[in-house]
ZAMARGU-4260 file (C-alpha; in steps of 0.2 Angstrom, whole numbers, plus 5000, padded with zeros to 4 digits):
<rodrens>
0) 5126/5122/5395 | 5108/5124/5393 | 5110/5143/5394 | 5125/5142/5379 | 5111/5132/5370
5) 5099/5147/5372 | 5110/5159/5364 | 5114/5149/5350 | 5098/5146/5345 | 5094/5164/5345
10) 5111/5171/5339 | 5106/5173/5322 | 5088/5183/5328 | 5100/5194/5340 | 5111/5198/5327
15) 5096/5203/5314 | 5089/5216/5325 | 5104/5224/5333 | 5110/5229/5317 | 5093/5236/5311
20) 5092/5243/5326 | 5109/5252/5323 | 5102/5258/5305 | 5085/5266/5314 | 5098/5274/5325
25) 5102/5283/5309 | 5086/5287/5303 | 5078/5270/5296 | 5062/5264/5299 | 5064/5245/5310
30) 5048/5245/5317 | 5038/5241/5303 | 5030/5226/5311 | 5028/5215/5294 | 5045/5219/5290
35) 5060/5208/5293 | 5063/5215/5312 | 5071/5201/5320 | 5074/5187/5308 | 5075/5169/5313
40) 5084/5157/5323 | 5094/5144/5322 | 5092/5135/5306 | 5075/5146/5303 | 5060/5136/5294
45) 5043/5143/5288 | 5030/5150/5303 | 5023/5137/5318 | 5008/5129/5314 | 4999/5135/5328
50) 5003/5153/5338 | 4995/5157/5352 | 4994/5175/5362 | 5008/5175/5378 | 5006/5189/5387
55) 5023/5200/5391 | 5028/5209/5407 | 5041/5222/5406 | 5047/5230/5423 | 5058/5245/5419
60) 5069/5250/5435 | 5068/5263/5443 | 5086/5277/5440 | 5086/5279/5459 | 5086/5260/5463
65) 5104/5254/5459 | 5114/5240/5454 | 5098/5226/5450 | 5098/5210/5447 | 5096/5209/5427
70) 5100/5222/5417 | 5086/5232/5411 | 5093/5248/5407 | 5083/5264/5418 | 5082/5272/5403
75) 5072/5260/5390 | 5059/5266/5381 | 5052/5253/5371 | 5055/5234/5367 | 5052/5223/5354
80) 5051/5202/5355 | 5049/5191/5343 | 5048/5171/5342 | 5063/5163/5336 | 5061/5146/5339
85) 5052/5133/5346 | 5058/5117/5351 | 5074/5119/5347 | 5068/5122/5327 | 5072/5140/5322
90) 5055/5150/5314 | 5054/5164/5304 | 5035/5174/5296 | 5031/5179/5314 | 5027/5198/5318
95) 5036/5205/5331 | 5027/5215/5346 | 5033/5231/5350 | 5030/5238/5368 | 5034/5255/5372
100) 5039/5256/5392 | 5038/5275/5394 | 5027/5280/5412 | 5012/5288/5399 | 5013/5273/5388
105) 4998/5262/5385 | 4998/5247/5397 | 5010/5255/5406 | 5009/5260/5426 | 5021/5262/5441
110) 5025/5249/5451 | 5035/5246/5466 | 5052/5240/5457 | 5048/5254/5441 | 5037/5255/5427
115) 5028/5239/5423 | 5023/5237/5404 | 5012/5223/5398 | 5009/5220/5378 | 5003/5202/5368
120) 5016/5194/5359 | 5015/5176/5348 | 5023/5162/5353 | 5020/5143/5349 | 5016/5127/5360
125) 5029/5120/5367 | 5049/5128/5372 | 5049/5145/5365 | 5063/5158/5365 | 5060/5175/5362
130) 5073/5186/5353 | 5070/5204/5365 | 5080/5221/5361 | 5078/5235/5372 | 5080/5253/5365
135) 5082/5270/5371 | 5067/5279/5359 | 5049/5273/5361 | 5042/5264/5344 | 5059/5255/5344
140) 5068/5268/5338 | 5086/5276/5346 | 5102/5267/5351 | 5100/5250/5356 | 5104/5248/5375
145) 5103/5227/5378 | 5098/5212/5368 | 5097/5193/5373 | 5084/5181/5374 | 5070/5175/5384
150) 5063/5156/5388 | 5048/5148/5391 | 5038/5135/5388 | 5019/5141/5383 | 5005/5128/5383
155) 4992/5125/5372 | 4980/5140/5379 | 4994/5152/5378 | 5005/5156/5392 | 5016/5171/5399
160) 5032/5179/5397 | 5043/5191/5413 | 5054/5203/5407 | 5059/5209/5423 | 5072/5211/5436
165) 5064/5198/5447 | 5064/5183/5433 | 5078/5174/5424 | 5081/5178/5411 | 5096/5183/5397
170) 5096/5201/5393 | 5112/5207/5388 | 5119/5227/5388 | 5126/5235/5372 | 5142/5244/5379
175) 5141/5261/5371 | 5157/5268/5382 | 5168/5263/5397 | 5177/5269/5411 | 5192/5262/5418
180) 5203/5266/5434 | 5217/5260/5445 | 5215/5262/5464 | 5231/5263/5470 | 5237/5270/5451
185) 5257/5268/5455 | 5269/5259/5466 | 5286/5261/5473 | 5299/5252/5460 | 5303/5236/5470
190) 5288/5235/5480 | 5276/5223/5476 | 5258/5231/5473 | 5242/5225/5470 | 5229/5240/5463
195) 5209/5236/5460 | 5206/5239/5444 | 5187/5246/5441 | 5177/5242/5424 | 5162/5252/5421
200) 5151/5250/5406 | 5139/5262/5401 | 5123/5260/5386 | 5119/5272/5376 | 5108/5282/5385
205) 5122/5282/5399 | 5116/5272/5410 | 5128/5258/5419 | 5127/5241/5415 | 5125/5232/5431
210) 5119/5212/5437 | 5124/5195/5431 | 5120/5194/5414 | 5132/5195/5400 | 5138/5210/5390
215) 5131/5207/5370 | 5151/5210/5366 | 5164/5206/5380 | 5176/5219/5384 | 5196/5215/5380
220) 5205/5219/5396 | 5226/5221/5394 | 5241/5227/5399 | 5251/5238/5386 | 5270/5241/5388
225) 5277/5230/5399 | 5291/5222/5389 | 5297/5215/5406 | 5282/5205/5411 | 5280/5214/5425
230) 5261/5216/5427 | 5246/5203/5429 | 5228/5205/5427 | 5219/5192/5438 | 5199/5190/5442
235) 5190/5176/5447 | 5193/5165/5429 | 5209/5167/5428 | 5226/5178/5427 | 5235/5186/5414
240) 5242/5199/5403 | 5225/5201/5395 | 5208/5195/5401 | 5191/5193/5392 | 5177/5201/5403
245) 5162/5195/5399 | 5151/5204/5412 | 5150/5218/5426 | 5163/5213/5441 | 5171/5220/5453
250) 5183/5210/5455 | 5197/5212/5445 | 5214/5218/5452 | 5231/5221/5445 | 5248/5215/5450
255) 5266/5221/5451 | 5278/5208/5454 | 5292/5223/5460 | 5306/5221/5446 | 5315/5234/5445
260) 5318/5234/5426 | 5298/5237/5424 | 5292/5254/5414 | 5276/5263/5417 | 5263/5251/5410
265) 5245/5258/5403 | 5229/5248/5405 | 5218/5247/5390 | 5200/5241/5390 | 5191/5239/5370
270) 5176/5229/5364 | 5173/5228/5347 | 5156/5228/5346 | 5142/5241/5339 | 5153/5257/5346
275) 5169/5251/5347 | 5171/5261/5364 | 5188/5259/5371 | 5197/5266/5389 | 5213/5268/5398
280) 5220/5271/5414 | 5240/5273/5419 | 5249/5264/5432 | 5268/5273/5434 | 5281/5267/5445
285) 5290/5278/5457 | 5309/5280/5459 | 5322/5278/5447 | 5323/5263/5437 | 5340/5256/5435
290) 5348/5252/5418 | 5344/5234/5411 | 5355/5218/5418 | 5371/5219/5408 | 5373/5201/5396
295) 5391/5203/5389 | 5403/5214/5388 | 5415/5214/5373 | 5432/5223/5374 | 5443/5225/5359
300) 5459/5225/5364 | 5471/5236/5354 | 5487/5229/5356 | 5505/5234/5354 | 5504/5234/5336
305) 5492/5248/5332 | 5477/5236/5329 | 5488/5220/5320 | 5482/5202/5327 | 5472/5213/5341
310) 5460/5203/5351 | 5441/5203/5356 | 5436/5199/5373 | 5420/5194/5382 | 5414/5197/5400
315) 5400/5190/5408 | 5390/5204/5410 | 5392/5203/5433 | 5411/5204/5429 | 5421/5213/5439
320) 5438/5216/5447 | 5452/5204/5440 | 5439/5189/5431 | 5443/5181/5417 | 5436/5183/5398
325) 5421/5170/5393 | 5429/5168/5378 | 5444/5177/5367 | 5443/5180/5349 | 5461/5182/5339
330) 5457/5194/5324 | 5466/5196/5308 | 5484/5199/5310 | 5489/5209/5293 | 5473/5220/5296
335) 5471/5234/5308 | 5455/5231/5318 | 5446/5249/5325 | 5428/5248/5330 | 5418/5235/5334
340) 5396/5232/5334 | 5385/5217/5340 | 5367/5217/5330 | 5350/5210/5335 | 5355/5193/5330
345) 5372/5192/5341 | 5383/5193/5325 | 5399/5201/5330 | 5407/5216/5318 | 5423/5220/5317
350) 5430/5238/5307 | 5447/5234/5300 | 5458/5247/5292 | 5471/5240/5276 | 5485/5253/5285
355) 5486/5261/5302 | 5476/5277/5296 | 5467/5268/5283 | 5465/5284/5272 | 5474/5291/5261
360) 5475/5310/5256 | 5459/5311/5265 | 5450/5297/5257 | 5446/5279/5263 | 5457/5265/5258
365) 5450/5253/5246 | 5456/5239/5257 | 5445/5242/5272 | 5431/5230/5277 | 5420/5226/5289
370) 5421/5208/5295 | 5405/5198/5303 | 5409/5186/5316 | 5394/5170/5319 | 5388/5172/5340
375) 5399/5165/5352 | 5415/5166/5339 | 5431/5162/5349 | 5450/5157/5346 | 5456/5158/5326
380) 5437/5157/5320 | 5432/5165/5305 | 5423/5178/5300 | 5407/5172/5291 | 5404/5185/5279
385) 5413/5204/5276 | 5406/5221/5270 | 5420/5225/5257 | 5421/5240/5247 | 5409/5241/5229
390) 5411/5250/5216 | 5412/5271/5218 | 5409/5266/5238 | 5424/5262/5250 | 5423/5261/5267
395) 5431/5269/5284 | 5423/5259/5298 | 5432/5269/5312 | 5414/5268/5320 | 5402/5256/5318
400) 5384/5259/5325 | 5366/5252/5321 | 5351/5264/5318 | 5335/5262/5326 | 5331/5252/5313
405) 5342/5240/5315 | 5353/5246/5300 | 5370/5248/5301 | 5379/5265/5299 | 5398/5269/5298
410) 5409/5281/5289 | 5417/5280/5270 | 5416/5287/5253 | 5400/5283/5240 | 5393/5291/5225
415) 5377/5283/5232 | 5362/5297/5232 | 5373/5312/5221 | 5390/5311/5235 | 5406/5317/5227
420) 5415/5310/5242 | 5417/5308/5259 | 5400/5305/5269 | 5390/5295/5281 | 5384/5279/5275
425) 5367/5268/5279 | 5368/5248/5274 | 5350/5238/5275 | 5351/5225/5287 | 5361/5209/5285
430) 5371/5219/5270 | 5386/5208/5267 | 5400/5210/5251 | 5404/5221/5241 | 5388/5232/5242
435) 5384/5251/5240 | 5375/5258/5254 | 5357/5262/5253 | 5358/5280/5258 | 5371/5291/5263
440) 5374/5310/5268 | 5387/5323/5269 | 5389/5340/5274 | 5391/5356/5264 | 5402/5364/5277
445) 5412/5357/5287 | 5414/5344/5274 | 5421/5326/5282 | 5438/5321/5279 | 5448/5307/5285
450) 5455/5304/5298 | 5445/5316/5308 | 5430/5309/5314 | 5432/5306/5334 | 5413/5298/5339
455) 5397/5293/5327 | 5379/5287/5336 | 5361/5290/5331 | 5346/5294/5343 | 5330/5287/5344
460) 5322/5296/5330 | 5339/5293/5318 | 5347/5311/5320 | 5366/5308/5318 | 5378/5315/5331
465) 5396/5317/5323 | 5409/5322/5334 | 5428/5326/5325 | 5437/5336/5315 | 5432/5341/5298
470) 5439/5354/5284 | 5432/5370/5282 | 5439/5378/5266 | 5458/5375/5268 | 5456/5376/5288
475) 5450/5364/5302 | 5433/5363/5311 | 5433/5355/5328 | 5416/5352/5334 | 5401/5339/5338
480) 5388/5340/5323 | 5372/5334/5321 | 5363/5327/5306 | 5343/5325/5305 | 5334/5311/5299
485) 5327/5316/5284 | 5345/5323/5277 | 5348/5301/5276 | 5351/5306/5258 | 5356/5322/5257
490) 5375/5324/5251 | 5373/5343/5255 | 5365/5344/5272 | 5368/5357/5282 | 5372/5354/5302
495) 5354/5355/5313 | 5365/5359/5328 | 5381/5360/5331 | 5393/5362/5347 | 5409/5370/5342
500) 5426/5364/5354 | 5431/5380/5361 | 5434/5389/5379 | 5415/5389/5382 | 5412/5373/5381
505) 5427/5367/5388 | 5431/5355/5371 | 5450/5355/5366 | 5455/5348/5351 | 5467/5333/5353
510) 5461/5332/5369 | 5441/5327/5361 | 5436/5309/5358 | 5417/5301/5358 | 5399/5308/5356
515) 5386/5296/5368 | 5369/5300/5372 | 5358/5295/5388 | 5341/5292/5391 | 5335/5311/5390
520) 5346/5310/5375 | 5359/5324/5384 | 5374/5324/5375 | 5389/5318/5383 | 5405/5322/5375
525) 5423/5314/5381 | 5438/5322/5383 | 5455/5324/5393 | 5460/5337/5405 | 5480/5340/5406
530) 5487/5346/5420 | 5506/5350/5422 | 5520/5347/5411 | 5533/5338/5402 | 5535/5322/5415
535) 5523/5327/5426 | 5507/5332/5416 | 5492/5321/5419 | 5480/5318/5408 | 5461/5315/5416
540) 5449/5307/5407 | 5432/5316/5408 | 5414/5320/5401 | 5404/5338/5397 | 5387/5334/5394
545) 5375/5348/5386 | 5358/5352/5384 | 5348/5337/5373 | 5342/5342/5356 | 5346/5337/5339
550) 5343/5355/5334 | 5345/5373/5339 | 5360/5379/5328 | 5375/5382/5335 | 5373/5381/5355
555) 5391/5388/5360 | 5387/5386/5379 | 5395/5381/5393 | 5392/5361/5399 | 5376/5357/5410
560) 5389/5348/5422 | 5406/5340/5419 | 5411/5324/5428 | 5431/5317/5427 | 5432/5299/5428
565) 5441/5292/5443 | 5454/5279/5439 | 5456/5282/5420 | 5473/5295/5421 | 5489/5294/5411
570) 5503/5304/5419 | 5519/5309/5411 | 5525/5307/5393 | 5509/5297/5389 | 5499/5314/5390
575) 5511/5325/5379 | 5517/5312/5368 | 5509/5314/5352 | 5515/5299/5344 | 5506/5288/5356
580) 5494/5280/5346 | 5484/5277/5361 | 5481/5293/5367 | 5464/5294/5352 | 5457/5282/5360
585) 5457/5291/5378 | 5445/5290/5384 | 5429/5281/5375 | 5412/5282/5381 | 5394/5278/5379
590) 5380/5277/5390 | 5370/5260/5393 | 5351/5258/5399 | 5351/5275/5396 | 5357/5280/5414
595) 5376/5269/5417 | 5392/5275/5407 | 5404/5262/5401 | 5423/5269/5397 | 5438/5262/5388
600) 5456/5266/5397 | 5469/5259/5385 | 5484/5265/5395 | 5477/5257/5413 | 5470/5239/5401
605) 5454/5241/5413 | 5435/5245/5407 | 5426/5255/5420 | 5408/5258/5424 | 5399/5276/5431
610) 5383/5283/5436 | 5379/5295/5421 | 5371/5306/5430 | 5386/5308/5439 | 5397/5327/5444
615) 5413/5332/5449 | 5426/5317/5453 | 5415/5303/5449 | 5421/5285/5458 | 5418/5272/5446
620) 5404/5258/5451 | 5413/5243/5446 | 5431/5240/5435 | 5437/5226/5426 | 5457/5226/5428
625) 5470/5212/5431 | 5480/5201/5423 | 5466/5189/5423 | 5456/5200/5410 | 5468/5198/5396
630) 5464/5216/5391 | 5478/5224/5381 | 5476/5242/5378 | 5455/5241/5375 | 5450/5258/5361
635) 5431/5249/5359 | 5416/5240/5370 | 5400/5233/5367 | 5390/5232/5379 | 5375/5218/5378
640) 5360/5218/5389 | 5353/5200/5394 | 5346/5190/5382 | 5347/5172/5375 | 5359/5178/5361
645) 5372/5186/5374 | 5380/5169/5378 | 5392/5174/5392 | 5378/5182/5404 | 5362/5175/5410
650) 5348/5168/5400 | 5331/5176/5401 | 5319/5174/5387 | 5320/5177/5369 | 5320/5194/5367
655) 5334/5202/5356 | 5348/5212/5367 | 5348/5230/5369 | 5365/5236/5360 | 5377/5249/5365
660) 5390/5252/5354 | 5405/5259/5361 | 5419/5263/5348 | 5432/5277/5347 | 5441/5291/5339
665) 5454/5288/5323 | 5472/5295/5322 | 5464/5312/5320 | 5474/5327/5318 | 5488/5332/5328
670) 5486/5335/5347 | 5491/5349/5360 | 5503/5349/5371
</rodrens>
């Protein structure tokens, strides 16, 4: 307490002269001796009534000597000390004395410890404390290497003052730069791991600031990027996600508690003081980390009559085999239901089509909408709001996905941002009613055209990946296109790369549904292989994924690796039967956590999961099947990861859900046989 005391008293005295100090760094003059060096402290009053001479002894270390007990920096070159109050009463009017602690200095010789330095200061009767800067230039000049303050009680014949490694004293070092490390600077994902951290803080003349006394500005110690709360910092005050470091140690260490789910964290050291020095150091995890803990999964079910009175269903997010839904939601029975979304809040969205195509000549229908169900909706609830169409904007939600921004995107037809027609449209999040969008974009060629569009989603930096077919000129174009960002707005945007469906990439149209992206935003395209005919032909559900990129052209090239989907097959009739409504929605696809792949098999009523990374005949990890399920011909999944908002799987914490959205292909046109 008395020490706290101390450095209140002389707070105001400290600050003063640091930030001359700082401005003769740049060229002014602080060592004027009548000037106003130091100031006063406390509450300062007028000068003491009575100074006496006190006699000051400055021991410079020695550079060779190491770590030492107090910190006086090897490298100063003068001081200067001034009386800042007495008796507890702060004092102002008193010259400061400036000692300069160089070997060829005046009053200055070798001694056993360094160079000892003796100068005459003024002090007062009674409990004096000394405001004391250390700099890196004689004549108190240069960068400013520690500053604090020094106690004693002086009698009425004068007295004495140490400033040396062998008193006590309070001198503390101006961090000009740190150093940071991790010893070890990774672990094996899983495997609890404690690493030493090491803190090193250097003045200005580069010397390390060592021994027990404070730093004139703490350091801010935290950990950056773990969003799981993986990581701890822990010295002997206390444990956190941040600490406050107050002064040299060696002991501070860093945990991993071993979750899996953790990312590659980075630790950053800052202190705000003169030079705003700042460090970092890595700490990467080895192996490959799995996708998040599923929440919920949502299933809409198509039906038997194309989409009329279809179903939502919702899976606790460890479902498998033949488990029961959480919860079942009956939808509108004179609308077609097509897609589904969840946003951030755990609203529920549901596309709905006014007819079985819901186009017509190409165009949307006014009647579409896009419904919003409240979290946890169940049995004949409501929906709480609808996007309907607005005026010279109608709406084709045959996909419905959310930008990184949280926005939602689907297709339609707007005169928003000079479109003639068809386009891509962007709502601001939370848009309800009958609403224009905020931006939207179409191509020049192909142009879009309804029904046509098989698969819609959006990378991390809000390119736009359309897979379909679209109209070129009075013919068709078959192929996956993408859209950058920055054409959000432009109605005449011309494709940044595109993958046309042909015999070298192995794409078929008709046998083409959704566009997915994984965590090294490869592009994953789903299809069907037929095998056979008439009776016999089988349809295999499958995937081609290409190269990542959202630009490039057209890359006509053959996939990286193709990987058919155990268990999701039609045989017979089913595959050649054009009129089989179901056969768009074979199969759907998107990728969750960036590494699993979730697929919709409406002929098998099953949801199945895979390894994305998987080739050739992939078995499928887990599959939700049985009569249990209540799935009736599933063309569209969401997948939820765990959160407080995704009711039917576990609870952890209040973070928001990752959203996967995983919707389908319309009645596009015709399909090979």
């Amino acid at each position: 307490m008395m020490q706290s005391a101390r450095r209140m008293q002389a707070a105001i005295s400290i600050t003063a002269l640091v930030a001359i100090a700082l401005i003769s760094a740049c060229g002014g003059s602080p060592n004027t001796p009548n000037g106003s060096f130091i100031g006063s402290g406390g509450n300062p009053g007028g000068p003491p009534t009575r100074l006496v001479e006190v006699k000051v002894t400055v021991t410079v270390p020695s550079r060779t000597r190491g770590v030492k007990p107090n910190y006086v920096s090897p490298n100063t070159e003068s001081l200067a000390i001034q009386l800042a109050s007495v008796n507890g009463k702060g004092v102002s009017g008193v010259n400061p004395t400036i000692l300069d602690t160089v070997p060829k200095a005046r009053d200055c010789k070798a001694g056993p410890n360094g160079i000892v330095c003796t100068a005459t200061a003024q002090g007062s009767p009674g409990r004096d404390v000394f405001s004391a800067v250390a700099y890196s230039g004689t004549a108190a000049t240069g960068a400013v290497l520690s500053s604090g303050t020094v106690e004693a009680t002086i009698g009425s014949g004068g007295g004495s003052v140490g400033i040396s490694n062998r008193l006590s004293l309070t001198l503390e070092g101006v961090i000009a730069s740190l150093k940071l490390g991790l010893s070890p600077k990774n672990a094996k994902r899983g495997i609890r791991t404690t690493a030493t951290v090491t803190l090193d803080a250097y003045d200005a003349s580069g010397a390390e600031i060592v021994g027990p006394s404070d730093y004139f500005e703490p350091v801010a110690l935290a950990v950056q990027g773990d969003a799981n709360h993986a990581f701890r910092l822990h010295d002997t005050r206390g444990s956190g996600e941040s600490l406050t470091i107050t002064k040299p140690t060696g002991d501070i260490t860093l945990t991993y508690d071993g979750n899996k789910q953790a990312s590659p964290i980075t630790l950053g050291a800052s202190v705000s003081g003169p030079s705003g020095s700042s460090a970092s150091a890595g700490f990467d995890l080895l192996g490959k980390q799995p996708p998040p803990p599923i929440g919920t999964i949502y299933a809409l079910n198509y039906g038997s009559s194309s989409g009329e009175g279809a179903t939502v269903t919702e899976y606790d997010g460890k479902a498998k085999g033949n488990a029961a839904p959480e919860r079942t939601l009956s939808l509108d029975k004179k609308l077609y239901a097509v897609s589904i979304a969840v946003d951030s809040n755990g609203d529920l969205y549901v596309g709905y089509f006014d007819s079985g195509n819901g186009a017509s000549f190409g165009k949307p229908d006014s009647g579409n909408e896009i419904a919003i169900y409240a979290p946890g909706a169940s049995g004949n609830d409501q929906p709480t709001a609808t996007l309907t169409a607005a005026k010279n904007t109608t709406i084709y939600p045959i996909f419905i996905t959310f930008d990184p921004s949280g926005r939602l995107v689907t297709y339609g037809a707007t005169t928003v941002d000079g479109n003639t027609g068809n386009a891509v449209m962007t709502y601001a999040t939370g848009t309800t009613g009958p609403v224009a969008p905020e931006f939207a974009f179409a191509f020049s060629s192909p142009a879009l055209y309804y029904p046509g569009p098989t698969g819609l989603t959006t990378d991390s930096s809000n390119n736009f990946y359309l897979n379909g077919t679209f109209k070129s000129g009075f013919g068709s174009a078959y192929g996956m296109y993408v859209a950058a960002a920055a054409d959000i707005g432009n109605p005449a945007a011309n494709p940044a790369r595109t993958i046309p469906w042909d015999s070298t990439t192995k794409l078929d149209a008709g046998f083409t549904s959704d566009v997915a992206l994984n965590k090294s935003a490869e592009i994953f395209i789903a299809n069907d292989v037929k095998t056979g005919s008439g009776s016999s032909a089988t349809c295999q559900a499958a995937t081609n994924v290409y190269s990542a990129g959202a630009g490039g052209g057209v890359t006509d090239d053959p996939p990286l690796r193709i990987a058919t989907l155990d268990g999701i097959q039609t045989k017979g009739t089913d595959c050649t039967n054009t009129f089989s409504p179901l056969l768009f929605y074979f199969p759907e696809i998107q990728i969750y956590g960036g590494s699993v792949l979730f697929a919709a098999d409406p002929f098998n009523n099953a949801v199945a999961e895979y390894a994305a990374d998987a080739q050739g005949s992939a078995k499928p990890l887990l599959r939700i099947a049985g009569s249990a399920t209540q799935l009736d011909a599933p063309v569209a999944l969401v997948i939820t990861s765990v959160s407080g908002l995704a009711k039917a799987g576990p609870v952890n914490g209040a973070r928001a859900p990752e959203l996967i959205h995983l919707t389908h292909q319309p009645l596009h046109e015709g399909r090979s046989t």
